[in-house]
C-alpha positions as CSV (number, residue, x, y, z in Angstrom):
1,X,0.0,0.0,0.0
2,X,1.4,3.2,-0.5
3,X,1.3,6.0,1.8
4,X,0.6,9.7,1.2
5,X,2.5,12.2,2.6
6,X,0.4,14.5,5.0
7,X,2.2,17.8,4.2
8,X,-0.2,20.1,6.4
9,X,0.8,17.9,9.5
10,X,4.4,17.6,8.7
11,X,4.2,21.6,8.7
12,X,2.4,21.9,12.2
13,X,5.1,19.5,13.3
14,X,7.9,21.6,11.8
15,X,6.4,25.0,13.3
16,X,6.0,23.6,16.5
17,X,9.5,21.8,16.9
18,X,10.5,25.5,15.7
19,X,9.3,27.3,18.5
20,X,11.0,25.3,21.0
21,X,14.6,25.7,19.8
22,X,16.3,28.7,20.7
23,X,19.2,30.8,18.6
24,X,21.7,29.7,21.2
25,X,21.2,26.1,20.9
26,X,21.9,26.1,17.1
27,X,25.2,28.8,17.4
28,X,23.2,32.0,16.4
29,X,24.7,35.0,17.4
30,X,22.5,36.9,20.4
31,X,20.0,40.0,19.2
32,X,20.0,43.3,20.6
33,X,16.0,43.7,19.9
34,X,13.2,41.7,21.7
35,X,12.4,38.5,19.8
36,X,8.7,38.2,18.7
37,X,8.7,34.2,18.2
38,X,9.4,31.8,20.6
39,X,12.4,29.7,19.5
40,X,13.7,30.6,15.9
41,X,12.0,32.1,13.0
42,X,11.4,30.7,9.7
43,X,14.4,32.7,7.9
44,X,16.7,31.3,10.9
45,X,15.5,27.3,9.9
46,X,15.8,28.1,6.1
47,X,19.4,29.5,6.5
48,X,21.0,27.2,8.5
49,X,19.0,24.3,6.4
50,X,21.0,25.9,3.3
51,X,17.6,27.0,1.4
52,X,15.5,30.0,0.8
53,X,12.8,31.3,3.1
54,X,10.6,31.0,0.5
55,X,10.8,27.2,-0.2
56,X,10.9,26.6,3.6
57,X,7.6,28.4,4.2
58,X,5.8,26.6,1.5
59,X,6.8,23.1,3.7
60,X,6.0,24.8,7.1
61,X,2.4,25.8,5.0
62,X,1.9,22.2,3.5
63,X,2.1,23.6,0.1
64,X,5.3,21.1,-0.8
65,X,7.2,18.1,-0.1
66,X,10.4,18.4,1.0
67,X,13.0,15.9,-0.3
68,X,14.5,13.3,2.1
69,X,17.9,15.2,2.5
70,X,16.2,18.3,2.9
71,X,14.2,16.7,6.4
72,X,17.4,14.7,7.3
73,X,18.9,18.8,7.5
74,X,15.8,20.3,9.5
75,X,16.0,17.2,11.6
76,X,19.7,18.3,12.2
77,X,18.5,22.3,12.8
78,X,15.4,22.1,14.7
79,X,17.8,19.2,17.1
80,X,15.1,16.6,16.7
81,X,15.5,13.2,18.8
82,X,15.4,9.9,17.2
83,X,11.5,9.3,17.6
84,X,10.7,12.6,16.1
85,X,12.9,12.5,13.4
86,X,11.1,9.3,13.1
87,X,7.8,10.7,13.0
88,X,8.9,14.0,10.4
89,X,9.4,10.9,7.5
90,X,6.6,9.1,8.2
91,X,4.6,11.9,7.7
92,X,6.3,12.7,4.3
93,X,5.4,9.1,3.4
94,X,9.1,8.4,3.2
95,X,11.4,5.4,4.6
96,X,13.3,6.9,7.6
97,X,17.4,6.5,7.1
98,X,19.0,4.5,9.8
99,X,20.4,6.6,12.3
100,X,19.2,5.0,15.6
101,X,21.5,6.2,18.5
102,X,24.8,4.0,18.4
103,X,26.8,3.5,21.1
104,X,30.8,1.3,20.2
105,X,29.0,-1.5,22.4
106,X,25.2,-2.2,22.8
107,X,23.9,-2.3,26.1
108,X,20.8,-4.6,27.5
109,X,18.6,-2.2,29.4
110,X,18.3,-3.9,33.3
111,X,14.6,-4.3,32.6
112,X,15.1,-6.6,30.0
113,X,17.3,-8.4,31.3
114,X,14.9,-8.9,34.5
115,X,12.4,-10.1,31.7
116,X,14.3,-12.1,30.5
117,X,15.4,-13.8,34.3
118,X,11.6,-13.5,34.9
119,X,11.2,-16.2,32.1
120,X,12.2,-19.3,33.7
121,X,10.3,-22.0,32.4
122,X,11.0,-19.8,28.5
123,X,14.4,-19.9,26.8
124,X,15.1,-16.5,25.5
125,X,17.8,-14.3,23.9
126,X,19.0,-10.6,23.3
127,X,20.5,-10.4,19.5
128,X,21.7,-6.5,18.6
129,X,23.6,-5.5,15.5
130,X,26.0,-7.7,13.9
131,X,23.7,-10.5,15.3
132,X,25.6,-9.8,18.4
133,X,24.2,-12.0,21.1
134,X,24.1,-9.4,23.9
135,X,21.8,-10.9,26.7
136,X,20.0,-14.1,27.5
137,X,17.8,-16.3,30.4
138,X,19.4,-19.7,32.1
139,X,17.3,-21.6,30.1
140,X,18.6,-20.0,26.9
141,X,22.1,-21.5,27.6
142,X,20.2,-24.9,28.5
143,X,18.8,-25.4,25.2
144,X,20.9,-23.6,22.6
145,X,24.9,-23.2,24.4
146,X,26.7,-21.6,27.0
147,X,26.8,-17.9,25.8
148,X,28.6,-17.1,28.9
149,X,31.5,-19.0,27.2
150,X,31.6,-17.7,24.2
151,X,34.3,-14.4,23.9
152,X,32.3,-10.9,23.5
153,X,34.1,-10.3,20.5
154,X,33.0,-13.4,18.8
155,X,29.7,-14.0,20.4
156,X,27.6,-13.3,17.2
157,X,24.7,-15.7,16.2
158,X,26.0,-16.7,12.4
159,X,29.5,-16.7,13.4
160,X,28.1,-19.8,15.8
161,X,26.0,-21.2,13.3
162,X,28.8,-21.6,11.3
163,X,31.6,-22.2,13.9
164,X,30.1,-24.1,16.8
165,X,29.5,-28.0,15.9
166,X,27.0,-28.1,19.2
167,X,24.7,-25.5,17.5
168,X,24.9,-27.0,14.6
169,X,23.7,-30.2,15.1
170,X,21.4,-28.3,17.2
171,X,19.1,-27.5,14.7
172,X,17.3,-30.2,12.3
173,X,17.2,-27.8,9.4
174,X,20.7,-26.2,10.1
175,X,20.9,-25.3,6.0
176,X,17.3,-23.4,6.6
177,X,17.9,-21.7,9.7
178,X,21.5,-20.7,8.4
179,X,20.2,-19.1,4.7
180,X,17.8,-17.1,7.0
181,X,20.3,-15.7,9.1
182,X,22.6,-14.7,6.4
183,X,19.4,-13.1,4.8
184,X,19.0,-11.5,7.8
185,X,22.6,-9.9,7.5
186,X,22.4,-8.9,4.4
187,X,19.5,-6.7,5.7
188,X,21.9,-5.3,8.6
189,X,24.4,-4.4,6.0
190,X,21.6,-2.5,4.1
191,X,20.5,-0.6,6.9
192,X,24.3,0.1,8.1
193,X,26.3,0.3,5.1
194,X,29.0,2.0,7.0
195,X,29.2,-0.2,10.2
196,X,32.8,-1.6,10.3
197,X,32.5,-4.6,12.3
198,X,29.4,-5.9,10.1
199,X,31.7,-5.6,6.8
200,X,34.6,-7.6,9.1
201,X,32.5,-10.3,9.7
202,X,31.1,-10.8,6.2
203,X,34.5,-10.7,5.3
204,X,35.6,-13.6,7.7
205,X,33.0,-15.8,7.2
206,X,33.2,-15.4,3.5
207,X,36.8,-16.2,3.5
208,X,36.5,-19.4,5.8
209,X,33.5,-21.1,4.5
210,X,32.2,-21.8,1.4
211,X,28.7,-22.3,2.3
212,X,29.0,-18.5,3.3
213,X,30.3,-17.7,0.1
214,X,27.5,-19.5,-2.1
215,X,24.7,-18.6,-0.1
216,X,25.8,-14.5,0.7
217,X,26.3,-14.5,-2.8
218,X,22.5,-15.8,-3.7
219,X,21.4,-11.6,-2.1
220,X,18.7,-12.7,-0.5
221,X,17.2,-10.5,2.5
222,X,14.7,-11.2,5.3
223,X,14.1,-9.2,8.4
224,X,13.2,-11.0,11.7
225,X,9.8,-12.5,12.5
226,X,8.4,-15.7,13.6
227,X,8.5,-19.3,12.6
228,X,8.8,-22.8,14.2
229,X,12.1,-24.5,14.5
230,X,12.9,-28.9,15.1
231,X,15.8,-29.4,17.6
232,X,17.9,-31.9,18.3
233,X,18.8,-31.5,21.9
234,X,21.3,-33.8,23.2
235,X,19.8,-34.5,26.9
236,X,15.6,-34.2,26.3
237,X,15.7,-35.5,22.2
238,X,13.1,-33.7,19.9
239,X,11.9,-30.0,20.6
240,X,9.4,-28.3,18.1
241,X,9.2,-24.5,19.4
242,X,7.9,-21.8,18.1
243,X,10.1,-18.2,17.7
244,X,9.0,-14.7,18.0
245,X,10.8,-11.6,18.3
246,X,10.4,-8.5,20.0
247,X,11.9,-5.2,19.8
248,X,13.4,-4.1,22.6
249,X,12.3,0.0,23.4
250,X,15.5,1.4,24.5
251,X,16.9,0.4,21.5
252,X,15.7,-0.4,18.3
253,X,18.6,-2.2,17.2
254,X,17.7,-5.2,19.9
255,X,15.5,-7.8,19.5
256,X,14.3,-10.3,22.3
257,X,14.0,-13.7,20.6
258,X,11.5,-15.7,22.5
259,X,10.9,-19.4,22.3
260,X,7.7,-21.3,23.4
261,X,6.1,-24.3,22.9
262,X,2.5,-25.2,22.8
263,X,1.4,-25.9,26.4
264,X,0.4,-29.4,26.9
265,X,2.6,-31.0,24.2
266,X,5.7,-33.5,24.5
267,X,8.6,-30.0,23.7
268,X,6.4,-28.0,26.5
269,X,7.2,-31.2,29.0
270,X,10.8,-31.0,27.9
271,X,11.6,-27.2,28.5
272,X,9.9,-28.4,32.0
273,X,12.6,-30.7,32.4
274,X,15.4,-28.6,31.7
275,X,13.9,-25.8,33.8
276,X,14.1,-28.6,36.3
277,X,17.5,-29.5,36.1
278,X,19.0,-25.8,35.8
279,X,17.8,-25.1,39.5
């Protein structure tokens, strides 16, 4: 379906993001008269956004649309957070670049991680960028491997798939689940095409495996969802679970992968039992 821009709302939004900004915060030089505006004028947003007063006052009136670069620099001079800069391309009916706050190391929020210690009788996992796997429950380690284990540097989910023979024996449908996650990659390196440590592990798994190779070569892309997975777990046998993820609110770059089973059936018994034996 595609969207229409709602120009007279993006303009209310612009004017009243304008009046909240003050000359100091952007480096403008202090006046000697009484200001009649609250926060900066429409000349002050249309010079330091590089364009004319007229064309910006025909966006702030909703009488055109502005081009992505041109938001992306009034997100930059009206100081606009990542939600609201969020919200100024959505109403312009356009697809929001990537510029989530990044920090050199992703950080679980405490209140997930209590979730995700809440969830005892639930296997569950934090995966951030560079399938980084940043957080994850006791039973987590029980039925896919001891995280804990595994270095920071190299604890990323396809570098396991592809290194650990535990997880991949793992998994019934090993090929399946390991196309996806490269697909799933392939979408990270969309959405961060400047990200070092993403083009450093795409480079090391392409040059020590050849199933790497073939299949990052095929371009496909997939963004996470849901789905149901066959195990092979080496103390309780067969598990059929289901997988959902969740974005995490602090940061948009984290998802919570969660892992259930249908209650009553023989895998929902099983994540009993090794609930059981972690206490």
């Amino acid at each position: 379906m595609i969207r229409e821009p709602r120009l007279n709302e993006l303009g209310e939004f612009l004017k009243a993001r304008r009046a909240e900004v003050t000359p100091d915060q952007v480096g403008l030089a202090p006046e000697g008269r009484r200001r009649r505006v609250a926060g900066l004028r429409r000349e002050e947003v249309a010079r330091l956004a590089a364009v004319s007063t007229e064309y910006y006052t025909r966006i702030e009136q909703g009488r055109l649309q502005a081009s992505a670069a041109l938001l992306d620099d009034l997100a930059r001079v009206l100081l606009l957070n990542y939600d609201q800069r969020a919200y100024l391309f959505e109403l312009a009916a356009k697809p929001t670049p990537s510029t989530a706050p990044r920090t050199e190391g992703q950080q679980v929020d405490e209140q997930v991680q209590r979730m995700l210690d809440d969830l005892t009788a639930t296997p569950a996992f934090v995966i951030g960028r560079c399938t980084d796997v940043l957080a994850w429950n006791r039973l987590a380690t029980a039925v896919f491997t001891d995280f804990a284990a595994v270095p920071d540097e190299q604890r990323s989910y396809i570098r396991l798939l592809f290194t650990d023979a535990a997880m991949q024996r793992l998994y019934a449908d090993w090929e399946e689940v390991t196309r996806l996650a490269i697909a799933q990659l392939r979408m990270e390196t969309t959405r961060y095409p400047d990200e070092p440590r993403l083009a450093a592990l795409v480079q090391e798994l392409t040059a020590s495996d050849a199933r790497f190779r073939r299949w990052w070569g095929e371009h496909e892309v997939a963004t996470r969802g849901k789905g149901t997975k066959t195990l092979h777990h080496p103390v309780v046998g067969e598990l059929v679970l289901d997988w959902d993820t969740l974005i995490c609110g602090p940061d948009p770059d984290q998802c919570v992968i969660i892992w259930t089973a249908a209650p009553g059936s023989a895998s929902h018994k099983k994540l009993r039992e090794l609930h059981n034996a972690t206490q």
